[in-house]
C-alpha positions as CSV (number, residue, x, y, z in Angstrom):
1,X,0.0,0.0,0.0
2,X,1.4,3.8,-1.2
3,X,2.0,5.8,1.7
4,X,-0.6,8.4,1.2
5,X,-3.2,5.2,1.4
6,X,-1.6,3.9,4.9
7,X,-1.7,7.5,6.3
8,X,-5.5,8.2,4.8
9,X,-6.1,4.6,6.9
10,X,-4.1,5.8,10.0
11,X,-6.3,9.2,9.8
12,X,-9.1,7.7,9.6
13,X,-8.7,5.4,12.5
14,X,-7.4,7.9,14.9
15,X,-9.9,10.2,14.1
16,X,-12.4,7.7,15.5
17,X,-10.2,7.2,18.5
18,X,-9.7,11.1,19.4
19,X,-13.8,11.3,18.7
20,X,-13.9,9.0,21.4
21,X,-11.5,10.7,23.8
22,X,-12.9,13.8,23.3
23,X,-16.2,13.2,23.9
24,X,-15.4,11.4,27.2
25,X,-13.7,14.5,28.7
26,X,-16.3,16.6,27.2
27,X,-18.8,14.8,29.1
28,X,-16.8,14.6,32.6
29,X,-20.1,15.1,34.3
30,X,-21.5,11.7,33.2
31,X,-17.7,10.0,34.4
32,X,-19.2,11.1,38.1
33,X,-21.1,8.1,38.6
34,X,-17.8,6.1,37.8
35,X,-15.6,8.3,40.7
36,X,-18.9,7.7,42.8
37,X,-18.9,3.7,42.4
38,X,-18.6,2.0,45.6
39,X,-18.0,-1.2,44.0
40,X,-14.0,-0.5,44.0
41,X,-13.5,-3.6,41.4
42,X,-16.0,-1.5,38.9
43,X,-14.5,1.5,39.8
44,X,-11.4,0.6,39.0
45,X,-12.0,-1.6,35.7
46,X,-13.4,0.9,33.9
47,X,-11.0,3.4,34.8
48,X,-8.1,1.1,33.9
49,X,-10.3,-0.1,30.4
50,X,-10.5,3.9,29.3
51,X,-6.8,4.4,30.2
52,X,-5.8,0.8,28.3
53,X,-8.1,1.7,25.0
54,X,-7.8,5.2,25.1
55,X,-4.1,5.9,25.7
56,X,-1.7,3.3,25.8
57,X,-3.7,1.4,23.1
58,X,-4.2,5.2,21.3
59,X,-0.6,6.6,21.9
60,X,0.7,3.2,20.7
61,X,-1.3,3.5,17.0
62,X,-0.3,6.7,16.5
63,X,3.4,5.9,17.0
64,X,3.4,2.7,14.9
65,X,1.4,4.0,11.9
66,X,0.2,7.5,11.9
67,X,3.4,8.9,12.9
68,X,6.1,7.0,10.4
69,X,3.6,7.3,7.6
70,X,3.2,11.3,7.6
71,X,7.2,11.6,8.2
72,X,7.2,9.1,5.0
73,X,5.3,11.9,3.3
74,X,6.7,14.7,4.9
75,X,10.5,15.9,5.6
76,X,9.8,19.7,6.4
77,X,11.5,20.6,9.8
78,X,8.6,21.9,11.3
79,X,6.4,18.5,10.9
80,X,9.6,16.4,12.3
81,X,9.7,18.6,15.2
82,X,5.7,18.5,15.9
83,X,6.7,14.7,15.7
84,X,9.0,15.1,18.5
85,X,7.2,17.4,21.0
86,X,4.0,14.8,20.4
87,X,6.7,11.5,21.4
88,X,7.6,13.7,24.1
89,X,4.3,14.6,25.3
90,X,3.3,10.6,24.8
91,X,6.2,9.2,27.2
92,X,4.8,12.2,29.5
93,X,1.0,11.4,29.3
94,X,2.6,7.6,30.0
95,X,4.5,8.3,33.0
96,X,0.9,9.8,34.3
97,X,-0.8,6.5,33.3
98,X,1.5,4.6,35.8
99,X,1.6,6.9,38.7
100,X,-2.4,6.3,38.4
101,X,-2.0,2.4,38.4
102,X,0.1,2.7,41.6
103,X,-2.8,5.1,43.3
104,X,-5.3,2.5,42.2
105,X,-3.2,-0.6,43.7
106,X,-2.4,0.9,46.7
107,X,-6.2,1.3,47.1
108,X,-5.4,5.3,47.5
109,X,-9.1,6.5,46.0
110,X,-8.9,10.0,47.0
111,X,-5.3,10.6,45.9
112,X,-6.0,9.2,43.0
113,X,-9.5,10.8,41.5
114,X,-7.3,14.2,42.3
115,X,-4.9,13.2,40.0
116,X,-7.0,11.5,37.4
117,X,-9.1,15.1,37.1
118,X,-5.6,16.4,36.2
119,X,-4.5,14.0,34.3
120,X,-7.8,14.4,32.2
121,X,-6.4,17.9,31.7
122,X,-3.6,17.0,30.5
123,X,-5.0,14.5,28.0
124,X,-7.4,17.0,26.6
125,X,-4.5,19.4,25.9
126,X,-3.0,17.1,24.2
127,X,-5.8,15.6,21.9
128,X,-6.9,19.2,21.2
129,X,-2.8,19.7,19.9
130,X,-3.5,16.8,17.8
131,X,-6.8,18.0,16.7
132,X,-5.4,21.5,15.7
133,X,-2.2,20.8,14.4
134,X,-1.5,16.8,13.4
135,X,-4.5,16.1,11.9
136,X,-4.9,18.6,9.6
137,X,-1.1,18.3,8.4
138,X,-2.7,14.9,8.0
139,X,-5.5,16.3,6.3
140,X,-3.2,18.1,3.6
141,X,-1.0,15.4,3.0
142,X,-3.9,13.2,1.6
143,X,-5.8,15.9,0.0
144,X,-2.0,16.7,-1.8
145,X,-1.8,12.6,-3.3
């Protein structure tokens, strides 16, 4: 498959993904039944599902395909250093994702729904960087094959 096809398909997919991310923090409201569970095991599961599906998994696709197939298509500087500061803000986001497994082992609930409201803060940042400027340098690149 030609680049410009792999990145359309990389696009495409992580578009659905950030929809998904997105629309979770938009609707933090409705993730207040989740922090209010009393059934820790639920609690806990479904916080660990969003952060497996909708970072680890996420940050994983983007680095394995969407990433390599726009610097396929693209040399320019600029691109190659939005690459970079996205990497960098991945291994950040990642290093969050851990410290939030440790609260949730150690059974520390109230230490940890503190930091999982920031953490959400963080993440949206960084999906509405992608949203402004990776995926429409995305966008160009397949309109331009």
């Amino acid at each position: 498959m030609p680049a410009p096809d792999k990145l359309l398909e990389a696009y495409q997919q992580a578009m659905g993904s950030h929809h998904h991310v997105s629309e979770f923090i938009a609707n933090l409201n409705q993730l207040a039944p989740l922090l209010r569970e009393y059934d820790p095991v639920k609690k806990t599961n479904g916080i660990k599902a969003f952060l497996q599906i909708h970072v680890v998994d996420h940050f994983a696709f983007e680095e394995t395909v969407v990433f390599p197939a726009l610097l396929a298509l693209d040399t320019n500087v600029a691109t190659r250093s939005l690459i970079s500061e996205l990497q960098y803000e991945h291994k950040t986001i990642l290093l969050e994702v851990e410290k939030l497994h440790r609260l949730l082992q150690a059974d520390d609930l109230g230490e940890f729904e503190s930091a999982f409201r920031g953490f959400l803060g963080t993440l949206q940042r960084h999906a509405a960087k992608e949203d402004q400027l990776l995926y429409p340098l995305v966008q160009h690149h397949i309109r331009q094959s």
